[in-house]
C-alpha positions in Angstrom: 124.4 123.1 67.6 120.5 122.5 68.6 119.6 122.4 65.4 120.7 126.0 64.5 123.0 126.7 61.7 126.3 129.0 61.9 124.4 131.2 59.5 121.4 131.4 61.4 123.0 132.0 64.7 125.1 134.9 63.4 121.8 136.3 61.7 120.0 136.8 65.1 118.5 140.0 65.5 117.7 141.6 68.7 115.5 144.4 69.9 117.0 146.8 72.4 114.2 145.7 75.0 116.3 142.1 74.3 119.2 143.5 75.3 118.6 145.5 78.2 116.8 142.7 79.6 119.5 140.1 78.9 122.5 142.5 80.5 120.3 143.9 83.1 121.1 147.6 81.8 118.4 150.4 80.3 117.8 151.4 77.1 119.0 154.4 78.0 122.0 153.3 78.4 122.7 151.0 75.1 121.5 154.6 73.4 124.7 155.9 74.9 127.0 153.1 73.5 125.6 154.1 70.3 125.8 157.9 70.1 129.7 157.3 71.5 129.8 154.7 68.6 130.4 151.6 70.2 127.6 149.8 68.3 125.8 150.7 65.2 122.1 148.9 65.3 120.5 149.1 62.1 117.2 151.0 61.4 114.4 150.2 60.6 112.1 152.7 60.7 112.2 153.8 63.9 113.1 151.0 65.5 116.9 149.7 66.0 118.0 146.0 65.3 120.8 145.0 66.8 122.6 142.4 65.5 124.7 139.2 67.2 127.8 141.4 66.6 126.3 144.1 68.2 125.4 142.2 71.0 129.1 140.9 71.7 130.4 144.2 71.7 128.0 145.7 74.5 128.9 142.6 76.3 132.8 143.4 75.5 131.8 147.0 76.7 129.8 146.1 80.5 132.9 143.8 80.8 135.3 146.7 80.0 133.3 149.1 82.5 133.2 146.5 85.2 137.4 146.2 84.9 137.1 150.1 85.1 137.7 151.2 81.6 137.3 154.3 80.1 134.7 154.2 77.0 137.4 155.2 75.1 140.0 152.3 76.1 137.0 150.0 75.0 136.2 152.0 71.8 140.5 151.0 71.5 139.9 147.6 72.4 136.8 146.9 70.4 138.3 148.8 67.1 140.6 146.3 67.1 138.5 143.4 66.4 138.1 144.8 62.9 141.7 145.0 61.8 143.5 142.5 60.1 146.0 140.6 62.7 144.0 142.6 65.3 143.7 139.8 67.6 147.1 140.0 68.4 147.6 143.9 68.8 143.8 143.6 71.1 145.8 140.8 73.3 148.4 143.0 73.8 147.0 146.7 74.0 144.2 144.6 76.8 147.4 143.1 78.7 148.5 147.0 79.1 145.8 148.4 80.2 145.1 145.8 82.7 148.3 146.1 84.2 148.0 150.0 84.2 144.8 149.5 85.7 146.1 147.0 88.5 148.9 149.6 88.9 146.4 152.2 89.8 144.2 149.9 92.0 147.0 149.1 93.9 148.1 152.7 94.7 144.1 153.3 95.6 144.6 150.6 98.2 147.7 151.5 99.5 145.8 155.3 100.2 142.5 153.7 101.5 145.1 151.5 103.9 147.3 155.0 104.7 144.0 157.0 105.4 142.3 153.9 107.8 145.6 154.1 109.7 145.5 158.1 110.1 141.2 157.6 110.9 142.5 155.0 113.6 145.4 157.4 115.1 143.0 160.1 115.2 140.0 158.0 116.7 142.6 156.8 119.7 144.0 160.1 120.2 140.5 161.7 120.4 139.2 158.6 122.8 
């Protein structure tokens, strides 16, 4: 483990300069996670520490938003982590939403494809 400990690994503080340099987001935006409590840094003075739990869940949360998750289907999905057993119900509330999310996906592509072919009739009709 390059001569780090479990312990010391899952002690690692991070500023939230740290992080929005690491995930290529702004502060600001981390801020935001936090007032919709999706991570809770600790305080210390006026500074926030996050810690290496706080980091894996705005990495669980950019991942969530890249799928096209709501913050409040990854405040569902993150919640979960703290339940007993809730590895289980998180693998299967995650499998729903990413098939509700296909779903939707593929009826945005079907109406992108319907409105290119009504562009293209109306481009040849007006040529």
């Amino acid at each position: 483990m390059s001569g780090q400990t479990a312990q010391s690994i899952s002690e690692k503080e991070y500023t939230i300069s740290d992080l929005a340099k690491e995930f290529g987001i702004t502060s600001r935006s981390i801020r935001h996670y936090e007032d919709e409590k999706l991570i809770c840094p600790e305080r210390r003075g006026v500074h926030r520490i996050y810690s290496a739990r706080d980091r894996v869940r705005l990495q669980l949360i950019l991942r969530g938003k890249r799928l096209g998750f709501s913050l409040a289907q990854i405040r569902e999905i993150i919640d979960l982590y703290d339940l007993p057993e809730g590895k289980q119900k998180q693998a299967k509330l995650l499998i729903e939403l990413i098939q509700k999310r296909r779903d939707a996906l593929l009826q945005q592509r079907k109406d992108i494809e319907h409105m290119l072919k009504e562009l293209e009739m109306l481009e040849q009709k007006l040529d």
